[in-house]
N, CA, C and O atoms as CSV, one atom per row, in Angstrom:
chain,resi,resn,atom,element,x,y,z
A,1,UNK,N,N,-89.359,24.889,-16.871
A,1,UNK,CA,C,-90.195,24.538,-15.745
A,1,UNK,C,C,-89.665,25.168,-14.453
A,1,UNK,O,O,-90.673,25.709,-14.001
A,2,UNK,N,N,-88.899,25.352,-13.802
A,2,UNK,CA,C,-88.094,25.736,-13.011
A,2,UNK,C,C,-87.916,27.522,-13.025
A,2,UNK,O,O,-87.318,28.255,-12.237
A,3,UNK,N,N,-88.630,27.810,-14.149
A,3,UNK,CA,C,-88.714,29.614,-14.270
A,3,UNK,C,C,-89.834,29.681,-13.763
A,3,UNK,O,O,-90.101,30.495,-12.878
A,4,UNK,N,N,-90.574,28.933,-14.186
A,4,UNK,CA,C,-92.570,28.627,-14.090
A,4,UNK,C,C,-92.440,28.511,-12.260
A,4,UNK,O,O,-93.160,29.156,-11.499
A,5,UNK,N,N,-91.492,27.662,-11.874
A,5,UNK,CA,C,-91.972,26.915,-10.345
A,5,UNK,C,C,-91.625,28.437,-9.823
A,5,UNK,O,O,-92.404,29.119,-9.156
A,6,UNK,N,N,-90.646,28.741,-10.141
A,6,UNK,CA,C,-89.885,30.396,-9.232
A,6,UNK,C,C,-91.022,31.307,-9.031
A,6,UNK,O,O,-91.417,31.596,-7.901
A,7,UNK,N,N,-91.826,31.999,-10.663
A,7,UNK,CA,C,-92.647,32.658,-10.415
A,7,UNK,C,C,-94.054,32.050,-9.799
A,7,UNK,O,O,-94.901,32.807,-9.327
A,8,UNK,N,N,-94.216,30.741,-9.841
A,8,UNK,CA,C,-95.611,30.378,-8.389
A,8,UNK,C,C,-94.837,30.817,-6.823
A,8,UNK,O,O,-95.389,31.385,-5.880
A,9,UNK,N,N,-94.075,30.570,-6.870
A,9,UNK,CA,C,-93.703,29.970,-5.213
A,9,UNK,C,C,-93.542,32.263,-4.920
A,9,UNK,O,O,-93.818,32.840,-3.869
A,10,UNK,N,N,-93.153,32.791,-5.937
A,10,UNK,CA,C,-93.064,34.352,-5.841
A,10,UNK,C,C,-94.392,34.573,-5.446
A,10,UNK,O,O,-94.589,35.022,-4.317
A,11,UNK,N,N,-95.546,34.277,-6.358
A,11,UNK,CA,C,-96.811,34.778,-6.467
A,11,UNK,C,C,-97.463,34.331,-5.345
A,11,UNK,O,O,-98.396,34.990,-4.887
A,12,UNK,N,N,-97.072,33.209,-4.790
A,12,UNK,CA,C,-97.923,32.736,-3.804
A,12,UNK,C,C,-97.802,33.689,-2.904
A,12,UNK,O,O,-98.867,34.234,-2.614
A,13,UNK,N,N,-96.816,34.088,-2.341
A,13,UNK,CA,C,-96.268,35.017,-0.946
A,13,UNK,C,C,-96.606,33.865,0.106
A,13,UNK,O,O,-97.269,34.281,1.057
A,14,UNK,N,N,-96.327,32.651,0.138
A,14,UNK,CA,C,-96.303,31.668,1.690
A,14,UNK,C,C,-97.805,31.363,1.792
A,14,UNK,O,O,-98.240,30.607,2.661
A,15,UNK,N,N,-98.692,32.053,0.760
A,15,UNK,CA,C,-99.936,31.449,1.361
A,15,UNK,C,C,-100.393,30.091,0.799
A,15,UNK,O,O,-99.785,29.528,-0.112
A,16,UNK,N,N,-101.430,29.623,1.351
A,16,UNK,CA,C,-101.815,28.037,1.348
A,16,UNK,C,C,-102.063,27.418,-0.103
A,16,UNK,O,O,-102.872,26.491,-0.158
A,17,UNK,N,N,-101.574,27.752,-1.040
A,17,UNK,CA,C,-101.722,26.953,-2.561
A,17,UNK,C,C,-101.085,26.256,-2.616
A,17,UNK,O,O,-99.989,26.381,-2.070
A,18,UNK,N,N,-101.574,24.669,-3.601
A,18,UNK,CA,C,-100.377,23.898,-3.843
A,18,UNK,C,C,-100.639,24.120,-4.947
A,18,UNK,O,O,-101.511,24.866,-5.391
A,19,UNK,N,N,-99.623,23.249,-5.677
A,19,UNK,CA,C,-99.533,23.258,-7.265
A,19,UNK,C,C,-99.534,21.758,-7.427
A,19,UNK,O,O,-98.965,21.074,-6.576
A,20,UNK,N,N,-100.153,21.178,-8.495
A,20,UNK,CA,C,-100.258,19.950,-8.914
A,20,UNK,C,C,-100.136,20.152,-10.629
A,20,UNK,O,O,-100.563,21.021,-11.390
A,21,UNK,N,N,-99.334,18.900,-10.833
A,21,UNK,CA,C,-98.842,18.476,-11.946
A,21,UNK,C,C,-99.927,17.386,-12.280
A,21,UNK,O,O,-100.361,16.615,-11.424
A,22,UNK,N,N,-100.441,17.388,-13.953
A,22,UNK,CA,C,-101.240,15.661,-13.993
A,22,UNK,C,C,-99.963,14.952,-14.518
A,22,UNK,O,O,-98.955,15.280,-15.143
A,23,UNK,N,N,-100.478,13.835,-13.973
A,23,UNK,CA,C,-99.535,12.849,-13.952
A,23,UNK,C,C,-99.670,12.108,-15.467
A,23,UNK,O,O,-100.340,11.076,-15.476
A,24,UNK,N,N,-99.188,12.477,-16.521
A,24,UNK,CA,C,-99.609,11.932,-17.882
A,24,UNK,C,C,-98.146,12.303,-18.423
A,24,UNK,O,O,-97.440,13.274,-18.149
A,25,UNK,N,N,-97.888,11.071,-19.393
A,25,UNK,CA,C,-95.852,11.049,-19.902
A,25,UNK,C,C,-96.217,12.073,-21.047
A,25,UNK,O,O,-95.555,11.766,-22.038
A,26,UNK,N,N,-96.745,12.799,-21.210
A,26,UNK,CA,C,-96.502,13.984,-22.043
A,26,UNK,C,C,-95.250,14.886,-21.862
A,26,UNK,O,O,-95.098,15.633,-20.895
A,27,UNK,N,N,-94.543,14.773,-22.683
A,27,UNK,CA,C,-93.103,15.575,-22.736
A,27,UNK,C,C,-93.136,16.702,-23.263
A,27,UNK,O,O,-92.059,17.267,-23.450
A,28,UNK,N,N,-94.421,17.380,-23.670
A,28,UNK,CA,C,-94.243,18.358,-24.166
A,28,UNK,C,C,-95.187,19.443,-23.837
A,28,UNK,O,O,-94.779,20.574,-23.574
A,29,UNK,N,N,-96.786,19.044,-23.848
A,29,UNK,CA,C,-97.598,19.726,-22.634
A,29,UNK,C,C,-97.928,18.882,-21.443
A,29,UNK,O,O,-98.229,17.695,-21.318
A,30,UNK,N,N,-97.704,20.347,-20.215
A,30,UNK,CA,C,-98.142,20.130,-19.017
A,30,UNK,C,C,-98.985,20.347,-18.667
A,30,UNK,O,O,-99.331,21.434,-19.128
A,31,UNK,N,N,-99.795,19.891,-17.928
A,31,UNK,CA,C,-101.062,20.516,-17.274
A,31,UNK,C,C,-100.744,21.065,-15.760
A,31,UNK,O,O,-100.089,20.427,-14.935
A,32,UNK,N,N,-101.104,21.874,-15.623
A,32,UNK,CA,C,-100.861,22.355,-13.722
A,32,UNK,C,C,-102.280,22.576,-13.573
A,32,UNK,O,O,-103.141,22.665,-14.448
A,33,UNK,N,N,-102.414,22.679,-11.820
A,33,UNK,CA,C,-103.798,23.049,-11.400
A,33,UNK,C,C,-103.250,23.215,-10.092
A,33,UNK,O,O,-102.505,22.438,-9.494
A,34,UNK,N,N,-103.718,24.354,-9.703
A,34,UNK,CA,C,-103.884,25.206,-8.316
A,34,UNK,C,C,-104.662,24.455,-7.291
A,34,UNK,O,O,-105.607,23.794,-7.724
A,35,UNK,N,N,-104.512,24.443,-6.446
A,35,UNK,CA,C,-105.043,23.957,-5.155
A,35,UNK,C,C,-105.033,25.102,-4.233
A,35,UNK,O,O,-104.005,25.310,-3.588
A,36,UNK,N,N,-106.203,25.981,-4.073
A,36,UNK,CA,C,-106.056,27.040,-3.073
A,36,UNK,C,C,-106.973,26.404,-1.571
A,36,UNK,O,O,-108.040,25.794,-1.631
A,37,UNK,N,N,-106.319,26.699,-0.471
A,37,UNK,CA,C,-106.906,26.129,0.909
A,37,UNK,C,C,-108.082,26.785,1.107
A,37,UNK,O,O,-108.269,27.977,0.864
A,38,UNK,N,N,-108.782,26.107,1.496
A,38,UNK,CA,C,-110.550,26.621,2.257
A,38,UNK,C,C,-110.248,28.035,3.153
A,38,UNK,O,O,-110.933,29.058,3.156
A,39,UNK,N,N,-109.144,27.792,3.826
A,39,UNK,CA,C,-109.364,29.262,5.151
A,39,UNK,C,C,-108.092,30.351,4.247
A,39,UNK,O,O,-107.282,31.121,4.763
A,40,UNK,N,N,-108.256,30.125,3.136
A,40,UNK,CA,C,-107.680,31.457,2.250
A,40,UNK,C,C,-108.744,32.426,1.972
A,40,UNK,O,O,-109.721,32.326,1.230
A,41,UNK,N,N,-108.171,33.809,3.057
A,41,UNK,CA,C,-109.089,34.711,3.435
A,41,UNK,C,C,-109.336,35.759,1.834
A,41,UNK,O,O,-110.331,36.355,1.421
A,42,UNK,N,N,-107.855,35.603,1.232
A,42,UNK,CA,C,-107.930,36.736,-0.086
A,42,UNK,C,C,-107.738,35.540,-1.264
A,42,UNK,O,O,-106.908,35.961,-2.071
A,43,UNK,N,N,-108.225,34.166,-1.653
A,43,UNK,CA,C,-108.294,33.491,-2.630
A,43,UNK,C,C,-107.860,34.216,-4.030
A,43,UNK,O,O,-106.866,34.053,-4.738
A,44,UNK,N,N,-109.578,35.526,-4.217
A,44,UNK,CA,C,-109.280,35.992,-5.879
A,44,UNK,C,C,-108.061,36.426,-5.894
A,44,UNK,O,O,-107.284,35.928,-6.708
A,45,UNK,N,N,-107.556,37.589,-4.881
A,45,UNK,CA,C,-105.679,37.775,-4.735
A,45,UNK,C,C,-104.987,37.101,-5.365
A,45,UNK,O,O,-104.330,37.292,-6.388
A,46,UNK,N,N,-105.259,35.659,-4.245
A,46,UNK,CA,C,-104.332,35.084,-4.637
A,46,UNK,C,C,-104.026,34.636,-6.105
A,46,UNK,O,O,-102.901,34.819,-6.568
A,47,UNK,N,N,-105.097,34.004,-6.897
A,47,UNK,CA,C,-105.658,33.352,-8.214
A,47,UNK,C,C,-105.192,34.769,-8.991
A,47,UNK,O,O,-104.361,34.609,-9.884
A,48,UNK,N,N,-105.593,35.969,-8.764
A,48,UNK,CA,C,-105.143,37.056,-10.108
A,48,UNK,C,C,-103.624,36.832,-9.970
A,48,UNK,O,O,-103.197,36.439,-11.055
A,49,UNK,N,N,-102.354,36.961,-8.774
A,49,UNK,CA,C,-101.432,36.859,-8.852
A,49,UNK,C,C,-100.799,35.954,-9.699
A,49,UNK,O,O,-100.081,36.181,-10.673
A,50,UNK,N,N,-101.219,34.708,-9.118
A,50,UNK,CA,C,-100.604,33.232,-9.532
A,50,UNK,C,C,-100.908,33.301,-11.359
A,50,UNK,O,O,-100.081,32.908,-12.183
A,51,UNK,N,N,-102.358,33.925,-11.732
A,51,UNK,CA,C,-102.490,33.599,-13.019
A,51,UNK,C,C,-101.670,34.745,-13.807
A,51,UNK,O,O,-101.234,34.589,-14.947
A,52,UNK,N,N,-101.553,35.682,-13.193
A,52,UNK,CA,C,-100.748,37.082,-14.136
A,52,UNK,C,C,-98.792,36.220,-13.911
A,52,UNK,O,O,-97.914,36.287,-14.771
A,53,UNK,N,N,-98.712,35.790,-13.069
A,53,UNK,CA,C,-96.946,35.178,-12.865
A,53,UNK,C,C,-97.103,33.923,-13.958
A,53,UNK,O,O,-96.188,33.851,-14.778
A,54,UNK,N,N,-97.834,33.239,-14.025
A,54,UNK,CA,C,-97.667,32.246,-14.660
A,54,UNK,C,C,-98.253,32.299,-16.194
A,54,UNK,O,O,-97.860,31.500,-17.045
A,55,UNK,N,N,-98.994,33.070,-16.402
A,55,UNK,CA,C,-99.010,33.888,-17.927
A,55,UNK,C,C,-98.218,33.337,-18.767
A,55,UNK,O,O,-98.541,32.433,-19.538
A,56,UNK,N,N,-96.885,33.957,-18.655
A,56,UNK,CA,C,-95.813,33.963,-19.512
A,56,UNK,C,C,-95.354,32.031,-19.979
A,56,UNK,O,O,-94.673,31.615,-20.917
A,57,UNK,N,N,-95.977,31.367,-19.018
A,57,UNK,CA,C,-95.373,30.165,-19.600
A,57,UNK,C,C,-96.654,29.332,-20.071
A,57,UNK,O,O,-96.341,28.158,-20.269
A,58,UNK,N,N,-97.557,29.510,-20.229
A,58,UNK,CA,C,-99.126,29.274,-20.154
A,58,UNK,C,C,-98.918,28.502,-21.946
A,58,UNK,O,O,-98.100,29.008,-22.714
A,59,UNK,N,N,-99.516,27.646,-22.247
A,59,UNK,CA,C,-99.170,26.918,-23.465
A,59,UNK,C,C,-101.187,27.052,-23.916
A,59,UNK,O,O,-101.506,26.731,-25.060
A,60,UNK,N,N,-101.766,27.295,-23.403
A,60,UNK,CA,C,-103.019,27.738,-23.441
A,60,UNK,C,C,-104.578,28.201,-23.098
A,60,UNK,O,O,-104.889,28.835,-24.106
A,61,UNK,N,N,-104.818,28.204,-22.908
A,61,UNK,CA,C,-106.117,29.436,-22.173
A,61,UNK,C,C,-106.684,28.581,-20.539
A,61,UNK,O,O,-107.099,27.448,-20.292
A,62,UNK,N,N,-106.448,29.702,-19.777
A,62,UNK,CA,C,-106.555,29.292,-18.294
A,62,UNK,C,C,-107.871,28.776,-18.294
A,62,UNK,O,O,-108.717,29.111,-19.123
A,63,UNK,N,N,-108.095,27.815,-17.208
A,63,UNK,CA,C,-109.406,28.017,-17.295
A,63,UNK,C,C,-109.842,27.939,-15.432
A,63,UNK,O,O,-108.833,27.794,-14.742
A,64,UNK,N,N,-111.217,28.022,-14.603
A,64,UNK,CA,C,-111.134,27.724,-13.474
A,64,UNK,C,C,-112.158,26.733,-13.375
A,64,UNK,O,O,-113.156,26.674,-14.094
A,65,UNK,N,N,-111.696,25.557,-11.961
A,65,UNK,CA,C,-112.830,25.361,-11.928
A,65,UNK,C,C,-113.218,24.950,-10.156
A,65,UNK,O,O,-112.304,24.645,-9.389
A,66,UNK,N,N,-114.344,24.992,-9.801
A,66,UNK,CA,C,-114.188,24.771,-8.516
A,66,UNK,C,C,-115.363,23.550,-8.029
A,66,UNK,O,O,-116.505,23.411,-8.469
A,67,UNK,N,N,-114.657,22.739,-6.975
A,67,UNK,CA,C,-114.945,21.640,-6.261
A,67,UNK,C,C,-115.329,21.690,-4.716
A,67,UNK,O,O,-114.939,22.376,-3.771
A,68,UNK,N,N,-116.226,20.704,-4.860
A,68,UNK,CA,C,-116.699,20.715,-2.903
A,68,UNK,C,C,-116.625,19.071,-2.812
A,68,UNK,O,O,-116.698,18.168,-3.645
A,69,UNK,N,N,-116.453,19.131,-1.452
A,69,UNK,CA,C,-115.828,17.249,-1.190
A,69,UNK,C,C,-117.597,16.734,-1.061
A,69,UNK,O,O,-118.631,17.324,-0.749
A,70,UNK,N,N,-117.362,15.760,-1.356
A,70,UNK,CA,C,-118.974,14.928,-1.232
A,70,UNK,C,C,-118.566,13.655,-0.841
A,70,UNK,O,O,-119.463,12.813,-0.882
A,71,UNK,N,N,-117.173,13.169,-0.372
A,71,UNK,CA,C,-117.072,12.399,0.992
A,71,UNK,C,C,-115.856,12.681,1.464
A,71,UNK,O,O,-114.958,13.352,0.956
A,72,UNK,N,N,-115.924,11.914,2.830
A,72,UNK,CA,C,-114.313,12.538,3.057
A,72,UNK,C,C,-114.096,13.403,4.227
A,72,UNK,O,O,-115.151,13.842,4.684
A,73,UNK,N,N,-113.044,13.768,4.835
A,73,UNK,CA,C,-113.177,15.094,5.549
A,73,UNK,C,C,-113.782,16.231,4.725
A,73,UNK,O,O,-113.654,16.534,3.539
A,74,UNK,N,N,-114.480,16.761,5.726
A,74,UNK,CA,C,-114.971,18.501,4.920
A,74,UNK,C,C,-116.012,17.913,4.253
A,74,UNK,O,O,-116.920,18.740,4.167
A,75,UNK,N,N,-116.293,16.920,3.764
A,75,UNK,CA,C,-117.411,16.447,3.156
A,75,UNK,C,C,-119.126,17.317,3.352
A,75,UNK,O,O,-119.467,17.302,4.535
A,76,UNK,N,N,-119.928,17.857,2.630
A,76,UNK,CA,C,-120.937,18.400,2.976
A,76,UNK,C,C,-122.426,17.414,2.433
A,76,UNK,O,O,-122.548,16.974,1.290
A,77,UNK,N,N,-123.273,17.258,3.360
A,77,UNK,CA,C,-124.132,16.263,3.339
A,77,UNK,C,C,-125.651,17.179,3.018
A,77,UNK,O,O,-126.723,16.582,2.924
């Protein structure tokens, strides 16, 4: 895990992604999921990087998916 965190925090280059872990006692698969920020001007960049670095530890087939807030800040009515 700690090879995996090196090559995100590489791939990112400082820009606005987080990384999230699900929170499930599975000791053996992890799930991660990207969090890329709204005012990320080069997103796909970023997403081909992060997914070609993290490749190598990938336990099985990426997948994407994308969300809009429907309450909340940023919320769209």
């Amino acid at each position: 895990m700690t090879a995996a965190l090196a090559a995100f925090e590489q791939a990112r280059e400082e820009r606005p992604v987080r990384l999230l872990q699900r929170h499930d006692n599975d000791p053996v698969f992890q799930t991660w999921m990207e969090i890329y920020g709204p005012d990320l001007p080069d997103a796909a960049d970023a997403e081909r990087r992060i997914a070609a670095a993290l490749g190598a530890f990938a336990q099985g087939p990426r997948h994407r998916e994308a969300f809009a807030a429907v309450a909340g800040p940023g919320a769209v009515h």
